[in-house]
N, C-alpha and C positions, 0 to 999 in steps of 0.2 A: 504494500500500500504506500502512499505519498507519505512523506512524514510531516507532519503538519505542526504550527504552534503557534499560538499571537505573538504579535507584535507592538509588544508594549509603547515605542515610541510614536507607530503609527496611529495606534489606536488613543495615546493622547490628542494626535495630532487632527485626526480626522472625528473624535466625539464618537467613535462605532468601532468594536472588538473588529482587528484586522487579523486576518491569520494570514503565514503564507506556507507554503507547501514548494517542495523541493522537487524540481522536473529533473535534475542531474545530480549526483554528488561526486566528490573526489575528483571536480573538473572546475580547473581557474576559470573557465569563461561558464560555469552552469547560469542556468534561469533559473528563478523564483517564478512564481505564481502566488499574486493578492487577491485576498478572495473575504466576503463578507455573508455572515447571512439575511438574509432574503431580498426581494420584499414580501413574499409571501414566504407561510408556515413550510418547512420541508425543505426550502430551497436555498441556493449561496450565488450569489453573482459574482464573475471574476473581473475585478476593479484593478489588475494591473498583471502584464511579464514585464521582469527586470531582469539586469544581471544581477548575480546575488553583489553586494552593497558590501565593498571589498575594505572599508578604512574602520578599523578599532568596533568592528558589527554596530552596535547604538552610534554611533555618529556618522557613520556610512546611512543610514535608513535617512539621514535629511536630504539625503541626494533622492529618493525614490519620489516621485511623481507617481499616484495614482488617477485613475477615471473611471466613469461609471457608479460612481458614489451620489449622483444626483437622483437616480431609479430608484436606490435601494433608501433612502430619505427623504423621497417626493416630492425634489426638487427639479 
């Protein structure tokens, strides 16, 4: 399975539990996947691929840019 976990800086940042889930590991250039739940019951929209966020982890995440956080907040 994807290994998943929040992401505590983003999820200050953005007001809503971020998690991201790992498409590659043990590879300098992997992707992340951000991903949040819903807007509806059951579901998670994916709000960003990055490369994983290479400087000190928590200070590397102010470089990530997420999208699609406007759907899942009804905005």
């Amino acid at each position: 399975g994807l290994q998943s976990h929040e992401i505590d800086p983003l999820t200050q940042r953005y007001g809503i539990k971020v998690f991201q889930s790992y498409l590659e590991n043990r590879n300098p250039k992997a992707f992340r996947m951000y991903w949040v739940y819903g807007p509806g019951k059951g579901e998670i929209t994916v709000i960003g691929l990055e490369p994983h966020p290479e400087d000190a982890k928590k200070a590397g995440y102010a470089k990530v840019r997420l999208s699609g956080l406007g759907k899942v907040l009804g905005q």
